[in-house]
N, C-alpha and C positions, 0 to 999 in steps of 0.2 A: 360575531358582531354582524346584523343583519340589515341594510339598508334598503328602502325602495329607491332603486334603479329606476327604475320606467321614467320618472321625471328629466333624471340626469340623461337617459339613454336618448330622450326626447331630442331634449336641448341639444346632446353633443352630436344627435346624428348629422347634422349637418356640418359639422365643421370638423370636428375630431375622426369621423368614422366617413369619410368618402370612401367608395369603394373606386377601385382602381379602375373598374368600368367606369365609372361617372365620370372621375377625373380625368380619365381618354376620352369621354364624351363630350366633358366643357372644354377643353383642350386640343380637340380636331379642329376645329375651328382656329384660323391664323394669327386673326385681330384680337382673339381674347389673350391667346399666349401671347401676342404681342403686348398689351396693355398691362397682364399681368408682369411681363419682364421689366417693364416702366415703371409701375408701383415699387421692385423688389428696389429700386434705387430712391422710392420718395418714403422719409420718415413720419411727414403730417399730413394731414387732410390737404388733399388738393381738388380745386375746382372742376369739375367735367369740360369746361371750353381750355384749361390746361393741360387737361389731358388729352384731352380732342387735335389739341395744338400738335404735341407729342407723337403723337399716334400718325398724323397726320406728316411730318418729319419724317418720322422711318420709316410710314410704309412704301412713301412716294421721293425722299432724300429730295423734296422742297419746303420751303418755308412757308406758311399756315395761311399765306394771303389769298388765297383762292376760297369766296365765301361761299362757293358751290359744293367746295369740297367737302370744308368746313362743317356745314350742316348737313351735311350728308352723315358724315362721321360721329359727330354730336348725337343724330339722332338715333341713327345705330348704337352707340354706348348707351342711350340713356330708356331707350325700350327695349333693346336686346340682350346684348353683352353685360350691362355691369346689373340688373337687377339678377342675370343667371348664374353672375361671382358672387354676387353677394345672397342668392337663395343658400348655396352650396358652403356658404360661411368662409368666402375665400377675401371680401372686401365687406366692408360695410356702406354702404351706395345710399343716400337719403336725396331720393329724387324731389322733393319738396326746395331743400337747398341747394342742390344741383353739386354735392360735394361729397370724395370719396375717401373714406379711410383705408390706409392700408394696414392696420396695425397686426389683425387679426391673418395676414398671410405672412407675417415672420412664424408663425405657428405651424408653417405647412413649409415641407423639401421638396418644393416644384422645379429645382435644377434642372434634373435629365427632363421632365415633364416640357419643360419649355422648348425645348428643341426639337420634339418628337413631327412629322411628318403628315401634316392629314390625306385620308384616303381618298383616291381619287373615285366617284361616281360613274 
């Protein structure tokens, strides 16, 4: 039984087929692992300034009042960080809405991934 692949191979290279370099590549980086550990606890779409909030919590353990911060962080999630989770098929990120699914990373074992150390420059 012979199927064309190439379509399917297309589609899943992103999500199903990371190579363990790429995912040490989106993953050296602090605030992605940090966000991605925050999605593994949210089961529905949540909003980017939710997340921003979130993000902004743990990486600083203050509370999201500071609108300096705030959009600083925002804007980094939303040019940086969550279009390069979601090229890699790890979130689904629709910058239009400003709102991020996580569905698509219960499908990926980013446990040890989360914890790993980025290198120092």
């Amino acid at each position: 039984m012979s199927h064309n692949s190439n379509n399917m191979t297309a589609e899943n290279s992103s999500t199903d087929e990371l190579t363990a370099s790429d995912l040490h590549s989106l993953l050296a980086v602090e605030r992605r692992r940090l966000v991605l550990d925050i999605l593994t606890g949210i089961i529905t779409t949540v909003e980017l300034e939710e997340l921003a909030r979130r993000v902004v919590e743990r990486e600083d353990g203050i509370d999201a009042a500071d609108q300096d911060v705030m959009e600083r962080v925002v804007i980094g999630l939303h040019h940086n960080h969550l279009p390069r989770l979601d090229d890699a098929g790890l979130v689904d990120y629709d910058p239009d809405s400003h709102t991020v699914d996580p569905t698509q990373l219960r499908n990926h074992q980013l446990g040890d991934y989360l914890t790993i150390t980025p290198e120092k420059e």
